[in-house]
C-alpha positions as CSV (number, residue, x, y, z in Angstrom):
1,X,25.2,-58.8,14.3
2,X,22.9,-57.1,16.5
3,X,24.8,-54.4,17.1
4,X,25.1,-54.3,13.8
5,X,21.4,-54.3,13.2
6,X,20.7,-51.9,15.8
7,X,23.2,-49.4,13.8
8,X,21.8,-50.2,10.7
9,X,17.7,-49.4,12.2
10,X,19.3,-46.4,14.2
11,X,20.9,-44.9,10.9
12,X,17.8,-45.6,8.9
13,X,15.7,-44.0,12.2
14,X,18.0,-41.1,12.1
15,X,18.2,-40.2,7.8
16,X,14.2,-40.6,8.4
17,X,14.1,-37.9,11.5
18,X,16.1,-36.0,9.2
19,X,14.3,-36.4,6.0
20,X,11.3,-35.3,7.9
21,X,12.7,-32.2,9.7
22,X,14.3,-31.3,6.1
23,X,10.8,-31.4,4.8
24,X,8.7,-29.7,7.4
25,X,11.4,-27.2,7.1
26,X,11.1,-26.8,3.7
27,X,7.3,-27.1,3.7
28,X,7.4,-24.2,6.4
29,X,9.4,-21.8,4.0
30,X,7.7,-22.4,0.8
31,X,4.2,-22.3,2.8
32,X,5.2,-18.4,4.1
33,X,6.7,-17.6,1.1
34,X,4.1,-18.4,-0.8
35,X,1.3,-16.4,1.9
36,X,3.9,-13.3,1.9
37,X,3.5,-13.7,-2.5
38,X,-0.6,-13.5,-1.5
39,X,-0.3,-10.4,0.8
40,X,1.5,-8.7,-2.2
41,X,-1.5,-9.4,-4.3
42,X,-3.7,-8.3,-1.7
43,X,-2.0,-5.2,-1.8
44,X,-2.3,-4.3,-5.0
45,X,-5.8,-4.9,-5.0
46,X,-6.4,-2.3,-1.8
47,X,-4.5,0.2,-3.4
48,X,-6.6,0.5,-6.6
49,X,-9.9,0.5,-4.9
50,X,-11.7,3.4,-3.8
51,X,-12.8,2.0,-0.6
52,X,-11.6,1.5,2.6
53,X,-11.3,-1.5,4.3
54,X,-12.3,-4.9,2.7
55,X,-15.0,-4.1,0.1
56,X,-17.5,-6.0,-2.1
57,X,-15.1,-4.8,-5.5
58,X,-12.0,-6.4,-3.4
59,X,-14.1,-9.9,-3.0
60,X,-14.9,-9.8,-6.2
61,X,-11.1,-9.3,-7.4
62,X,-9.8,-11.7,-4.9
63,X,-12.6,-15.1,-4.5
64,X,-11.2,-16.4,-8.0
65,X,-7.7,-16.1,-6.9
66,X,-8.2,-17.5,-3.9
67,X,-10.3,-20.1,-5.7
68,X,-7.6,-20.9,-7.8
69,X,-5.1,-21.8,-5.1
70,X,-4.2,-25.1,-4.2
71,X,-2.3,-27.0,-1.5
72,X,-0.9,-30.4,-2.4
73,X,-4.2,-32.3,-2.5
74,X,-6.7,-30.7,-0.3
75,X,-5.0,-27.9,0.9
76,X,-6.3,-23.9,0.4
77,X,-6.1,-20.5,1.2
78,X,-8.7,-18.2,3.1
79,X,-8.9,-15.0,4.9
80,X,-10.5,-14.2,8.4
81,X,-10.7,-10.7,10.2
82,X,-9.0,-10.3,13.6
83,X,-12.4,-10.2,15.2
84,X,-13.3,-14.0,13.9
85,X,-15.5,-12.9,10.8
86,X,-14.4,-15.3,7.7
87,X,-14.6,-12.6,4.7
88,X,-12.6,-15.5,1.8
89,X,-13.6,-19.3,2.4
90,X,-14.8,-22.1,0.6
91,X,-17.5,-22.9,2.8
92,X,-17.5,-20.6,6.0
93,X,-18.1,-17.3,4.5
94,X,-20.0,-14.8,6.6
95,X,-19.0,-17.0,9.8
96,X,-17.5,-16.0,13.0
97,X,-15.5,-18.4,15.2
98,X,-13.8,-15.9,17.4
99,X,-13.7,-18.6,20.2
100,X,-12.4,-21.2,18.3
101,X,-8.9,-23.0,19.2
102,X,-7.3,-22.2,15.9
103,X,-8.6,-18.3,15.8
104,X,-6.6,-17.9,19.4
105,X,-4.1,-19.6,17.8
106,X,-3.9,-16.9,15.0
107,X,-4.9,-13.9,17.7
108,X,-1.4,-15.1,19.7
109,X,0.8,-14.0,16.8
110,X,-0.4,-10.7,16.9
111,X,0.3,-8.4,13.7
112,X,3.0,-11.4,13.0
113,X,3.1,-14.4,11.3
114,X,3.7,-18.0,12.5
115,X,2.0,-21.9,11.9
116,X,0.7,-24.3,14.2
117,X,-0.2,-27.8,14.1
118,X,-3.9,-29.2,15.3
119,X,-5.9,-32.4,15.2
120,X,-9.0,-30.9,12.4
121,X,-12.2,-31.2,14.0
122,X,-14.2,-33.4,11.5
123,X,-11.6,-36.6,10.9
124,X,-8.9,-36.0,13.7
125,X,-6.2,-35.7,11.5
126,X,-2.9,-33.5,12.0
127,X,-3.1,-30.4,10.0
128,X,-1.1,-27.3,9.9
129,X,-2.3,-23.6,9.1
130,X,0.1,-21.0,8.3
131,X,-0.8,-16.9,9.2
132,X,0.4,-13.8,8.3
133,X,-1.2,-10.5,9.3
134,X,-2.7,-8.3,6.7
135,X,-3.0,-4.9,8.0
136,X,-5.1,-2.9,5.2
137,X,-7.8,-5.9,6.0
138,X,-7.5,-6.4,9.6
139,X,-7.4,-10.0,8.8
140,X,-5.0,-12.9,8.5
141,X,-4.1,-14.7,5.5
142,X,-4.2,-17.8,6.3
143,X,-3.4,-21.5,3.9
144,X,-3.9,-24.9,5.9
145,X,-3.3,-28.3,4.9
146,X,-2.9,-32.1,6.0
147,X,0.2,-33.2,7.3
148,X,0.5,-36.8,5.6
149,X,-0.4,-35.1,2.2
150,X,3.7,-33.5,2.0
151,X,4.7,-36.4,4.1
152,X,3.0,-39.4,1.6
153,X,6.6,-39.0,0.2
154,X,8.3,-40.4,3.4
155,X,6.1,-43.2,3.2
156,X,8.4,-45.6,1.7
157,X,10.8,-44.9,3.8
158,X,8.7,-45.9,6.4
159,X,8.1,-48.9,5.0
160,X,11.8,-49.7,4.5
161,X,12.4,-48.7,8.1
162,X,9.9,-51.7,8.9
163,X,11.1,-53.9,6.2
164,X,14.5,-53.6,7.7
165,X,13.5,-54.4,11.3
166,X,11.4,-57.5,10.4
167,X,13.7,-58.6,8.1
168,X,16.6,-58.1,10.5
169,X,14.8,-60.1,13.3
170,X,13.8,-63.2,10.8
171,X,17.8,-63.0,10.2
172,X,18.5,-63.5,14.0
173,X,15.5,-65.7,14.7
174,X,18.0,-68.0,11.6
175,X,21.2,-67.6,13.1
176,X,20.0,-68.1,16.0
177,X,18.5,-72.2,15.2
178,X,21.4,-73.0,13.2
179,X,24.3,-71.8,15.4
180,X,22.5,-73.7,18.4
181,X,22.0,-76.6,16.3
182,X,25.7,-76.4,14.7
183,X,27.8,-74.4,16.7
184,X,31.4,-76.1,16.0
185,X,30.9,-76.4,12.3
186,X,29.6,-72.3,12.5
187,X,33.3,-71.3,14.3
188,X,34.0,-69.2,11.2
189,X,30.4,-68.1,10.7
190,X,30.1,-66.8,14.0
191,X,33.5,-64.4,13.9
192,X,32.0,-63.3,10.6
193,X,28.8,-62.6,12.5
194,X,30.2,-60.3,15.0
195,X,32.0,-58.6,12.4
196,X,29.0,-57.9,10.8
197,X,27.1,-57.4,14.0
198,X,29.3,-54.4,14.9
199,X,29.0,-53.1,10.9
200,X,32.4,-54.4,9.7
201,X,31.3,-55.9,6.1
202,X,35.0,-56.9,5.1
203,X,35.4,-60.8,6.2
204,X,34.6,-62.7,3.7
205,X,33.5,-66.3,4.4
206,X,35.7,-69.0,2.5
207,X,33.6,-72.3,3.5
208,X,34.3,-74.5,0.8
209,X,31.5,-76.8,1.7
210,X,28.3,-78.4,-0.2
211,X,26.1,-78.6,2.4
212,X,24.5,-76.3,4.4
213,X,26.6,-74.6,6.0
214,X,28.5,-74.5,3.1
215,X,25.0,-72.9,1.6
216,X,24.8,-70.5,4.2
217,X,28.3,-69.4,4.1
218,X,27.2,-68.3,0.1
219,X,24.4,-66.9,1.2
220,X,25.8,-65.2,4.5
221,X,28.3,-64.0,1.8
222,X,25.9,-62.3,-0.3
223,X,23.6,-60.9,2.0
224,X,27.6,-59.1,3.2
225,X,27.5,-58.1,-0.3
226,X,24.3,-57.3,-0.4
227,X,24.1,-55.0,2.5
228,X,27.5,-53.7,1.4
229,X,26.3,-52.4,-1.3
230,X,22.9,-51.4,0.3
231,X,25.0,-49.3,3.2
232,X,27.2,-47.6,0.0
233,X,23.9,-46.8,-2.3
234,X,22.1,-45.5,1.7
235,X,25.3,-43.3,1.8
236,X,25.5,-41.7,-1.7
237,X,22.0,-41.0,-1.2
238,X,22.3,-39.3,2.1
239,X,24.9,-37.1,0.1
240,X,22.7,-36.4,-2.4
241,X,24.0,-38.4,-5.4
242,X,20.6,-39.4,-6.6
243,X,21.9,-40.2,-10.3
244,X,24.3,-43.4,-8.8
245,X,23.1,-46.7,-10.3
246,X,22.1,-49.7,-7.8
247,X,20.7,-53.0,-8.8
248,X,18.6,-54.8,-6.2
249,X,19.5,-58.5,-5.8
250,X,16.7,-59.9,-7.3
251,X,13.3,-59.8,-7.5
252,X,12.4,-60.2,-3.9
253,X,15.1,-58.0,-2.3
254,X,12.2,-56.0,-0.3
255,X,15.9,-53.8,0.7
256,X,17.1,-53.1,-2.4
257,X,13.7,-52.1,-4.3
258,X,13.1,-49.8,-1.1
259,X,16.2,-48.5,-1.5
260,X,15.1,-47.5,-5.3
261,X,12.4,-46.6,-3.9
262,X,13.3,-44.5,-1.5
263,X,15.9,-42.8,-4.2
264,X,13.1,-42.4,-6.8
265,X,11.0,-40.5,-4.3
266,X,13.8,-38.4,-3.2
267,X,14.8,-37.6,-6.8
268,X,10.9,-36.6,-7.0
269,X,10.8,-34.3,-4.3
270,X,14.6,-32.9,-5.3
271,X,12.2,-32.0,-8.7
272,X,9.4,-30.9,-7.0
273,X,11.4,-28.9,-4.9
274,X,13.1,-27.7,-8.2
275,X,9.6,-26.9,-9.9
276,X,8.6,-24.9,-6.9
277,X,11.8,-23.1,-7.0
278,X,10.9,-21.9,-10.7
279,X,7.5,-21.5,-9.8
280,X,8.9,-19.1,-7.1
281,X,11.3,-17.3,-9.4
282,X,8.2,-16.7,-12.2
283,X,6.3,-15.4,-9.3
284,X,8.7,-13.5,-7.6
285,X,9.3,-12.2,-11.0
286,X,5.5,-11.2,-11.7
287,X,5.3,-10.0,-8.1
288,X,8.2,-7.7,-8.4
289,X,6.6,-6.5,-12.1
290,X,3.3,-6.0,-10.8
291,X,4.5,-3.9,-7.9
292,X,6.9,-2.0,-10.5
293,X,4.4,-1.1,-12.8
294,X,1.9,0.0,-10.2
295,X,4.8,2.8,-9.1
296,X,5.0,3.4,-12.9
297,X,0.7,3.1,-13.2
298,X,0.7,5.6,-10.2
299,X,3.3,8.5,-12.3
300,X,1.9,11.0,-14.9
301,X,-1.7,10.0,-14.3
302,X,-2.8,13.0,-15.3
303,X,-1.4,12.9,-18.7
304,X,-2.5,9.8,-20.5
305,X,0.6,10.4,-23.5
306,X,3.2,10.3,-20.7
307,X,2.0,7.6,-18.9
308,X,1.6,5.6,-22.2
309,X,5.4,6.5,-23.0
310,X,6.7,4.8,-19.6
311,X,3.8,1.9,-19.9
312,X,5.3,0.8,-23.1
313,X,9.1,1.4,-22.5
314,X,8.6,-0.4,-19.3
315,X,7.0,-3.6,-20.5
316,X,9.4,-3.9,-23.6
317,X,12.6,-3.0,-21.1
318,X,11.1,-5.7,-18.2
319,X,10.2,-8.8,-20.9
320,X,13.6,-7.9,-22.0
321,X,11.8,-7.8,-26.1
322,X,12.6,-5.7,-29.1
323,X,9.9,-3.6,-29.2
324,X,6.3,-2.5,-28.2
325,X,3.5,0.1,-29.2
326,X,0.4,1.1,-27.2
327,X,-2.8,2.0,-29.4
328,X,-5.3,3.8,-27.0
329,X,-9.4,3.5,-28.0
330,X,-10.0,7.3,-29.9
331,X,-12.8,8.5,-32.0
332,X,-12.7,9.3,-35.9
333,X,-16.2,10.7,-37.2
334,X,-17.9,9.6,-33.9
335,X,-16.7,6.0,-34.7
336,X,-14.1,4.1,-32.3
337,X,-10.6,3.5,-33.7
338,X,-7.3,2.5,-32.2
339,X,-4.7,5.4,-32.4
340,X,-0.5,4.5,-31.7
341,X,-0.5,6.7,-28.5
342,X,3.1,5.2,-27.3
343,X,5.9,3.2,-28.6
344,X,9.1,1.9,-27.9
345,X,11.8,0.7,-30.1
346,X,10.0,0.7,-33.7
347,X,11.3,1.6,-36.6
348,X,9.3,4.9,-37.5
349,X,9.0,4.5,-40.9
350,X,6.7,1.3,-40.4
351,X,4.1,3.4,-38.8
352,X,3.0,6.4,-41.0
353,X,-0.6,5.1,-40.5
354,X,-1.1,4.9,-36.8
355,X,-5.2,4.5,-36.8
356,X,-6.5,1.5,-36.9
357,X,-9.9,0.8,-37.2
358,X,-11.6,-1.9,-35.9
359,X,-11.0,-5.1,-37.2
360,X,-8.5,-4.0,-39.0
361,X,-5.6,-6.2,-38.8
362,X,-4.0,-8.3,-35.9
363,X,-4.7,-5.2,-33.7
364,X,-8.2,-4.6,-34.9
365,X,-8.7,-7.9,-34.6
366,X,-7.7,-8.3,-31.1
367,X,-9.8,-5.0,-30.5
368,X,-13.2,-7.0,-32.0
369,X,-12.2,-10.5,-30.6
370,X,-11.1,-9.1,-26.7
371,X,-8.8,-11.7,-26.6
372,X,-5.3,-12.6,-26.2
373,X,-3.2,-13.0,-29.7
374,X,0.0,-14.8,-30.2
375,X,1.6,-15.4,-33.1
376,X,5.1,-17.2,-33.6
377,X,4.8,-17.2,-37.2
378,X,4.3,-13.6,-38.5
379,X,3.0,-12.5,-41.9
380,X,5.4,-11.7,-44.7
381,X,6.7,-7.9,-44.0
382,X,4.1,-7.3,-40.6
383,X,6.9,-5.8,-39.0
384,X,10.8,-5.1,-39.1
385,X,13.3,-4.4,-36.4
386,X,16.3,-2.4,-37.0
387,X,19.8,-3.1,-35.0
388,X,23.2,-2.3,-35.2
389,X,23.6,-5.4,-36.7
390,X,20.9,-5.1,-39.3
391,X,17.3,-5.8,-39.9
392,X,15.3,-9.1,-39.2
393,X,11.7,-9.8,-38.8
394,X,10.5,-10.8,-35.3
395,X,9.8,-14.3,-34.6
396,X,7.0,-14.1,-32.1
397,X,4.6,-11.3,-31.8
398,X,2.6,-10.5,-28.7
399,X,-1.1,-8.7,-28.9
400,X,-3.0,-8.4,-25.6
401,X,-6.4,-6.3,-25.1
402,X,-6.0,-3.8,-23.1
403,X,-9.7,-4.5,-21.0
404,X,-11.1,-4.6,-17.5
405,X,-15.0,-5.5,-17.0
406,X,-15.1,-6.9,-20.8
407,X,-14.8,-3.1,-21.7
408,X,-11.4,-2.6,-24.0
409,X,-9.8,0.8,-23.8
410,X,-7.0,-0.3,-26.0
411,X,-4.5,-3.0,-27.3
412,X,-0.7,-3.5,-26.2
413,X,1.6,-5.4,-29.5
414,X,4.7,-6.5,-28.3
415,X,7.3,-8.3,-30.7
416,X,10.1,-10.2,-29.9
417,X,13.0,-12.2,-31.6
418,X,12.4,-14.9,-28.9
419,X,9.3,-16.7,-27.9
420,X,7.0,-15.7,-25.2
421,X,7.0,-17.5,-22.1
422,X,3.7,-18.8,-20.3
423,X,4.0,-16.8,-17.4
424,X,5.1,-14.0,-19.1
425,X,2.1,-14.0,-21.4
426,X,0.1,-14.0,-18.4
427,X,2.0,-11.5,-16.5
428,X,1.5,-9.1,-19.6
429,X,-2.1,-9.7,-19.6
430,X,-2.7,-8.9,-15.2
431,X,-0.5,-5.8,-16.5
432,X,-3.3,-4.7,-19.4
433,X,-6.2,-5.3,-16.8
434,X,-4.3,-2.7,-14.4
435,X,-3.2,-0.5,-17.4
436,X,-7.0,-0.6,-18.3
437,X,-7.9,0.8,-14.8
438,X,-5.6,3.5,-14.6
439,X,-6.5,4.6,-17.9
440,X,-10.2,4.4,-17.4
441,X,-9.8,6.4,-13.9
442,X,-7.0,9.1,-16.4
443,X,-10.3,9.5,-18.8
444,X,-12.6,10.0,-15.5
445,X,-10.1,12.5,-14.3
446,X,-9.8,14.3,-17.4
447,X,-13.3,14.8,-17.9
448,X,-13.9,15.6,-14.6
449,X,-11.6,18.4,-15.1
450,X,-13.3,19.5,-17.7
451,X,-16.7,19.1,-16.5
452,X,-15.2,21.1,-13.2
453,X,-14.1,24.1,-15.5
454,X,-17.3,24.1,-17.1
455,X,-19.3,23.7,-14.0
456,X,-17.0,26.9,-12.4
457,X,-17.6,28.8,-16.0
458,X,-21.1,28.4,-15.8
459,X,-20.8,29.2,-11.9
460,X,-19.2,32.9,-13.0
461,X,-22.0,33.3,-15.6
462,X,-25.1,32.5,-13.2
463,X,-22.8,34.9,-10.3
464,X,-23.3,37.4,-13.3
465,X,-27.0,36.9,-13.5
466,X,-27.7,36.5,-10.2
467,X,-26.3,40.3,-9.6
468,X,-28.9,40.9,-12.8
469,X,-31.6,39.2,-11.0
470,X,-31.0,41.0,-7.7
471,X,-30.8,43.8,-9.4
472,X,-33.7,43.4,-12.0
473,X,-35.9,42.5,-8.1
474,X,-34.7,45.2,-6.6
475,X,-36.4,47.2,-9.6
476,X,-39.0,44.8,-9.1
477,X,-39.8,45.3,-5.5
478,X,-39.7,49.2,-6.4
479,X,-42.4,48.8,-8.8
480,X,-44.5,46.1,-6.4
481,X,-44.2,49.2,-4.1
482,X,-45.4,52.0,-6.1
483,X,-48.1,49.3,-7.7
484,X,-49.4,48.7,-3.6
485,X,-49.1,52.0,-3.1
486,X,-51.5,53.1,-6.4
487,X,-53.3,49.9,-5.4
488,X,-54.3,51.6,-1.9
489,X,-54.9,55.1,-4.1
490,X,-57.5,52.6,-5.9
491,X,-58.8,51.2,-3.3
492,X,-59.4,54.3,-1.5
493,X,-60.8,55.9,-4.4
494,X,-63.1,53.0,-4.8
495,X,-64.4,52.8,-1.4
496,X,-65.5,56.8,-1.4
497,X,-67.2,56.0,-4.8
498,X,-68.9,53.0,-3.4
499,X,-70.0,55.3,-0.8
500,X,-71.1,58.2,-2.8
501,X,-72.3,56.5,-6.0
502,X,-74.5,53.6,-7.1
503,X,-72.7,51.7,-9.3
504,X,-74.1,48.8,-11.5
505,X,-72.4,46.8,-14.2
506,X,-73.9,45.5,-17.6
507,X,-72.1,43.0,-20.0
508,X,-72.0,43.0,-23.7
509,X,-75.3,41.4,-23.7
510,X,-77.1,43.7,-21.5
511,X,-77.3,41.4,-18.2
512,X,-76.9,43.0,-15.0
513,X,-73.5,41.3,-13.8
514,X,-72.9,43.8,-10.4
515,X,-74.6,45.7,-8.2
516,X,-72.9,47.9,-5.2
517,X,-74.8,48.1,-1.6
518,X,-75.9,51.8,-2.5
519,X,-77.7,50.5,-5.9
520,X,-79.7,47.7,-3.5
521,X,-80.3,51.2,-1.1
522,X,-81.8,52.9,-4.1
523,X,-83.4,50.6,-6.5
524,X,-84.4,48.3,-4.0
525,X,-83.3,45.4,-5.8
526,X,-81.2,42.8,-3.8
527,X,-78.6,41.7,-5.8
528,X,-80.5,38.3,-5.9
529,X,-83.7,39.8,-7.2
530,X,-81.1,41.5,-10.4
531,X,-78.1,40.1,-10.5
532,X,-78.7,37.7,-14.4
533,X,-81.4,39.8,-15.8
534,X,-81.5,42.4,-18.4
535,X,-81.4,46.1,-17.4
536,X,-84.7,46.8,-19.2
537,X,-86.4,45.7,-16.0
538,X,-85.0,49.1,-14.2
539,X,-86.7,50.9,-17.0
540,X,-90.0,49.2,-16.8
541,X,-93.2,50.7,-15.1
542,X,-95.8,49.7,-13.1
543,X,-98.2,49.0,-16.3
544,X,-95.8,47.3,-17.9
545,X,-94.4,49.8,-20.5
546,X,-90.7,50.4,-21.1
547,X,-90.1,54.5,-21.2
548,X,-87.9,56.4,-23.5
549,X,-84.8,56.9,-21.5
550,X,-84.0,53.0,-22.5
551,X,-83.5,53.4,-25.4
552,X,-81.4,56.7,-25.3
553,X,-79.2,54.5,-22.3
554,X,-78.8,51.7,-24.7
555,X,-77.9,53.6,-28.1
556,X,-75.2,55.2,-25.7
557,X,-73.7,51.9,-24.7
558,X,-73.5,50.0,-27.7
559,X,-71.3,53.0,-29.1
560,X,-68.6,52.4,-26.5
561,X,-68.0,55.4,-26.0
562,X,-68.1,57.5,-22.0
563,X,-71.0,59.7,-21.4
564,X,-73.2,61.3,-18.9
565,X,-77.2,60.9,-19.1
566,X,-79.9,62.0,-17.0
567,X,-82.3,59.1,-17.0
568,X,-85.4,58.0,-15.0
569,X,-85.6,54.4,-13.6
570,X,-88.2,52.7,-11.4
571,X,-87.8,51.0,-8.3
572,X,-88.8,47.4,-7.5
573,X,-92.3,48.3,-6.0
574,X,-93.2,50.6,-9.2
575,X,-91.7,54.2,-7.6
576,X,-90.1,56.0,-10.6
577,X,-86.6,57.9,-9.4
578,X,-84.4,60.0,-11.9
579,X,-80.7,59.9,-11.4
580,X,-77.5,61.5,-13.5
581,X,-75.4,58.5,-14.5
582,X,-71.4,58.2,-16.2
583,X,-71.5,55.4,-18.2
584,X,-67.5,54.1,-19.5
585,X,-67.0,51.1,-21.4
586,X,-64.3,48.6,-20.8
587,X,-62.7,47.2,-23.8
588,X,-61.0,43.4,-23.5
589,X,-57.7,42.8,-25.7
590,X,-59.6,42.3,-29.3
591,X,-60.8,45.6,-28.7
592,X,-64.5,44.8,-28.1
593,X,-66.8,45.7,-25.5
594,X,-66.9,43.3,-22.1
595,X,-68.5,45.1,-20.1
596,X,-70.2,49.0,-19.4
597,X,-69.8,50.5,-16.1
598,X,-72.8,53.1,-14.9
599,X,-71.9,55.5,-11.7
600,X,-75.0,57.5,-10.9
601,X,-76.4,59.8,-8.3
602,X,-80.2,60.6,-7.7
603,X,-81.4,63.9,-8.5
């Protein structure tokens, strides 16, 4: 029986060992599977950014993913640079732990990937972390996660494990007492002990007795059934047949309910295991999309009707639909509308009026609302697609905005005689958001372009009046020449009449407003004792009396007209002098006098 026991613990030890490598094994995959699935992302995202390297539009693409992801209960993902800088975390952001255990850890698989297993520094629990290199970012992508969270499942096999040995020594400890205290009357009892000691469950006692051994021989008989049946459920289990029906032997048959137990949880993680696997498959399947359409996102960007004709045939060929039509934001009268730029499958006839205006519709609607529109019951004649077997209307329509940064550049309908699925809802919306960029970066392009042949037009025009310009300045400089050249004439001229002449200017009111250095030399005036004053004082005598020649000098200047006068004056201490003066009016642009100018010589 102890031999039997010992089997029995060793088997249960060894499906446990086995359970457990089966699950860290499968942990393992699923763990890098799911890091390689992030990297993908991750590289989608650094290949529509401008910048190089890990920028702020990157962590603003990827926190909310990263946010989003989830390990069993605690678990999470987070990305660290090669040098020990933390650029995604949920609390170490902006950190460096170069140093750190785990970031050598991470530095010893290079530009690999791998997992370890440490003790986490705040509770001492086992944890694992899981890397892969991400070479755009320098960094590792990196999930971690507690080890009894995927192993809470194993727990009740742990406990059956225990069950088993306790219950197993309390069944010795009581074969033990009675054989001592009964061993001729147990002759039979103990062959079918040994038998059952070395694992052979096929004696069956035949005591007819009604006492206790008799008891115990019933008893012994069902616990042979009992564990019987027990090994034959273990087994089927072990071989997977999850579905196979076992009854525990009553209500305190600690074996048989872990048994159950131990089924149920294994039938949970076979569905777990089966949900991840779809999980897997819908992401593989979005993954593969994504990185399909970006080829097709990254063709014909130059032309936004050619890369609408492969968007559209591509999403109604990968969803496996009936049909699709791609309405890109235009202009009518300076007001938005949606035009039918691409479409894929429709029947043409449908579509004579391919403007929509806002609001207009399910696809105006969806324009105004910048949300996501499905409908599994479709108006009455909405739409109709044609076969070789006939024409039906769709039973589930599709209407996504086509929008990145809350700004719509267009709307994507998609219709379908089958319903849309969850994920590929959602797949068909991360598409729009891409679409949206491409075609927001076509638009930059285009008008770049033609801002570039504008810009090189205008650059041909100002090359054209730059040669006028130069040569317009090199007239210029020709005339600033001859214009210095008359200006030294002038001043020449002037100078030698400064010398020869006294010259003295009146304005329009008869004030003295210059005197040259040869007046001051003749009148005796300083240009201080004149300069303000009317020019009767240079006609005034000693006695005070104004002569004749006045007069005559200023009837001849209010006609504005050039003359020549012989005229007598009188110096400032009373000496009369005579002197032949020019007198020449200057005229200002209303043709009225400004000023007189006198030359004169003394006589």
């Amino acid at each position: 029986f102890s031999v039997f026991i010992a089997f029995s613990l060793l088997s249960l030890f060894i499906l446990y060992k086995t359970q457990v490598n089966k699950t860290l094994r499968d942990v393992h995959s699923m763990q890098m599977e799911s890091l390689r699935d992030i990297t993908e992302i991750l590289t989608l995202v650094s290949t529509f950014t401008p910048e190089e390297g890990f920028s702020e539009s990157d962590y603003a693409l990827l926190k909310p993913f990263f946010q989003k992801k989830k390990y069993y209960e605690t678990g999470y993902p987070f990305l660290v640079t090669k040098s020990g800088d933390y650029l995604i975390h949920p609390w170490k952001e902006g950190k460096n732990e170069l140093e750190s255990a785990n970031h050598v850890q991470r530095m010893s698989f290079g530009e690999g990937e791998g997992f370890f297993r440490y003790h986490f520094s705040l509770d001492g629990k086992f944890k694992w972390q899981y890397v892969i290199y991400f070479k755009p970012y320098d960094a590792y992508v990196t999930a971690t996660f507690y080890e009894y969270e995927f192993l809470r499942e194993l727990n009740n096999m742990r406990i059956l494990l225990l069950v088993f040995i306790l219950l197993s020594i309390a069944i010795m400890l009581m074969l033990r007492y009675f054989v001592r205290a009964i061993v001729g009357g147990l002759a039979q009892g103990v062959v079918f002990a040994k038998k059952v000691s070395v694992g052979d469950l096929s004696m069956e006692l035949n005591v007819r007795q009604e006492d206790e051994i008799g008891q115990m021989s019933s008893a012994l008989n069902k616990l042979r059934e009992g564990l019987y049946s027990s090994a034959m459920f273990a087994r089927k289990i072990g071989e997977g047949m999850l579905d196979e029906d076992y009854k525990a032997l009553g209500e305190q048959d600690i074996l048989g309910k872990a048994l159950l137990n131990m089924r149920d949880s294994l039938k949970h993680a076979r569905q777990e295991e089966e949900d991840r696997r779809l999980e897997d498959e819908k992401r593989n399947w979005a993954s593969n999309g994504l990185a399909d359409f970006g080829e097709v996102l990254r063709q014909n960007n130059s032309d936004i009707g050619k890369l609408s004709d492969s968007i559209i045939k591509k999403i109604v060929v990968y969803l496996g639909i009936n049909q699709g039509g791609l309405f890109l934001v235009d202009q009518i009268d300076h007001q938005p509308c949606l035009k039918l730029t691409a479409c894929y499958a429709y029947d043409r006839k449908k579509f004579i009026e391919n403007t929509i205006m806002p609001g207009e519709g399910l696809v105006g609607a969806c324009f105004l609302e910048k949300k996501t529109s499905y409908i599994t019951k479709l108006p009455q004649g909405y739409t109709f697609i044609n076969s070789g077997l006939g024409g039906e209307t769709p039973s589930a329509l599709l209407i996504v905005p086509v929008m990145i940064n809350g700004e719509v550049h267009g709307v994507i309908e998609l219709a379908s005689f089958h319903p849309f699925k969850a994920h590929e809802i959602e797949f068909v919306e991360k598409i729009c958001e891409n679409i949206a960029s491409v075609i927001s970066s076509v638009k930059v392009n285009i008008q770049t372009a033609y801002l570039l042949e504008q810009s090189q037009q205008q650059a041909e025009e100002m090359k054209a009046q730059e040669e006028e310009m130069r040569q317009n300045m090199e007239e210029l400089m020709a005339t600033q020449e001859e214009m210095a050249r008359k200006e030294r004439d002038y001043q020449q001229q002037n100078a030698m009449v400064q010398k020869l002449f006294s010259v003295i200017e009146v304005d329009s009111a008869g004030k003295i407003i210059y005197i040259n250095g040869h007046f001051e030399s003749l009148s005796h005036y300083s240009a201080n004792d004149i300069l303000g004053r009317k020019a009767d004082c240079l006609f005034l005598s000693p006695e005070g009396n104004l002569n004749g020649d006045y007069q005559t000098w200023l009837q001849t200047i209010s006609e504005g007209v050039s003359t020549t006068l012989t005229i007598k004056r009188y110096r400032k201490n009373g000496e009369a002098f005579t002197v032949k003066a020019a007198l020449h009016p200057v005229f200002g642009e209303d043709g009225q006098i400004i000023k007189i100018v006198e030359f004169s010589l003394s006589i």
